[in-house]
C-alpha positions, 0 to 999 in steps of 0.5 A: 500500500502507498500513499501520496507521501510513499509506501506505509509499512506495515502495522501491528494489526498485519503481523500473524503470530503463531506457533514455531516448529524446530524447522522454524526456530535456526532464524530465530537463533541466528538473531541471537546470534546477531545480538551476541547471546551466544546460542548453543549449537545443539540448543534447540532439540532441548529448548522443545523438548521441555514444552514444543508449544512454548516458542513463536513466531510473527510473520509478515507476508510469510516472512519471520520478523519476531519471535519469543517463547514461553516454555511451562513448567509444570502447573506453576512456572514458566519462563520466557526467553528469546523476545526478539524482533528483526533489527530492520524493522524494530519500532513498529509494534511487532515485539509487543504483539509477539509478546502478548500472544504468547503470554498468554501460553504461560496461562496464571503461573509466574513467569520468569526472565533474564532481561537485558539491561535495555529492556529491563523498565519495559519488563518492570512495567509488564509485571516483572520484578527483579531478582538478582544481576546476572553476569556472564563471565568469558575467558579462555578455558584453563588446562586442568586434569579431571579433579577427584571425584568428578566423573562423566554422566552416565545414563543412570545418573538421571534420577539422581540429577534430577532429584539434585536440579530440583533443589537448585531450580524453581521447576521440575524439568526431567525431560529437559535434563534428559536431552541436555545431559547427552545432546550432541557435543555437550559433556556433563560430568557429576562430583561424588561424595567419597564412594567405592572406586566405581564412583558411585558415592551421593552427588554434590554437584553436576554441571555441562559444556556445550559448543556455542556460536562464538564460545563454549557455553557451560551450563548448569553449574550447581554445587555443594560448596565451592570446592564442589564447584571448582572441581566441576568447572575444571573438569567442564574447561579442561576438555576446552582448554585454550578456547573461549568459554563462557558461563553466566554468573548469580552476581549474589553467589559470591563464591563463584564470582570468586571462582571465574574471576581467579580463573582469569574470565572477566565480565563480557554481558549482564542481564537481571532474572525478574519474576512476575511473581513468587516462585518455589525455594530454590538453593541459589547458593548452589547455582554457580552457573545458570543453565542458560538465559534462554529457558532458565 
């Protein structure tokens, strides 16, 4: 359509908004990418698995231009991520369109995000509170061997990891950790209490590396203490030894600000977790790295 004065664009009231599939969703990372969050490459397959109806698109004649998800957890919690438009055609209302639409998915639970620091007045002007800064940490990955008590996942490690995420997270999510233990190109090793020789002693801490668009990516790192920690982060880093590596950081775990700042990585992104509302006890002082800013 034009007009005397040109062509005008497109408004909200075109934009159709619905659903994405996996097949839809490497655009969606490839803006993330673009923006600099750092994708992990095998991210997707997981990110659906958790909830396949949890992730949009908006179209204009076809053509992707926005997006967001919002993943449920349970009856109680839901988490959105990706809120993204096109750079091109930023301003016009698509965003917030996108984002109404698939709120409403998340139904009456709280709604939990890692919001950039640009964003974050419009998020506390939708509902959501600020919990704590997040900052992610990048640096070159230390050679180290494999501490004491730090072994590869196995298979029947599942319940028990699970059992251990629940603590540490405001959500169940077994069919998340199911894929992201064992996706392609990810590693996940566990720390175990003094046990037999076979390492099969109680679990104090697990966490996982995956390969990223621009960096290594670990998460989650959860632990016990901080020497839990240290020993599982020299474990993740130690297969990635002389590349970049990044995990995001709970700026209120002091410990393990502690912990990736003595091992030379320095600030590179913050973003702050806000919630709508009250989410479950969770031990935050065991979340040494947060699993991702995208699902939580």
């Amino acid at each position: 359509m034009t007009t005397s004065a040109g062509p005008i664009s497109p408004g909200p009231e075109d934009l159709v908004v619905t659903r994405a599939t996996p097949e839809d969703w490497p655009v969606v990372t490839g803006w993330a990418g673009d923006e600099g969050w750092n994708p992990g490459l095998s991210d997707t397959a997981g990110f659906f698995a958790q909830d396949p109806e949890g992730f949009f698109v908006g179209r204009l004649d076809g053509e992707p231009v926005s997006a967001i998800s919002v993943v449920n957890y349970g009856d109680a919690y839901a988490f959105l991520g990706f809120y993204l438009v096109r750079p091109d055609v930023r301003g016009r209302g698509y965003g917030i369109t996108t984002w109404k639409t698939a709120l409403a998915h998340a139904g009456t639970r709280t709604v939990g995000l890692d919001g950039v620091v640009a964003q974050q007045d419009n998020y506390r002007r939708s509902g959501f509170e600020p919990a704590h800064r997040t900052v992610r940490y990048t640096g070159t990955a230390p050679a180290a061997d494999t501490p004491a008590r730090v072994r590869p996942v196995r298979r029947e490690d599942l319940a028990a990891i699970s059992a251990y995420d629940t603590l540490c997270t405001p959500a169940d999510r077994p069919r998340f950790l199911e894929y992201w233990l064992s996706a392609p190109g990810h590693r996940a090793f566990v720390r175990v209490a003094d046990g037999n020789r076979a390492g099969n002693g109680a679990i104090t801490g697990y966490g996982v590396v995956r390969p990223g668009r621009d960096a290594s990516r670990i998460g989650p790192l959860f632990a016990d203490t901080a020497d839990d920690a240290r020993a599982l982060f020299a474990a993740l880093t130690a297969g990635a030894a002389g590349t970049e590596v990044a995990i995001d950081v709970p700026e209120p775990n002091t410990a393990a600000v502690a912990m990736v700042e003595e091992a030379g990585f320095a600030p590179s992104f913050e973003t702050a977790r806000m919630y709508t509302g009250p989410v479950r006890e969770f031990a935050g002082e065991r979340v040494f790295g947060v699993t991702t800013l995208e699902l939580g």
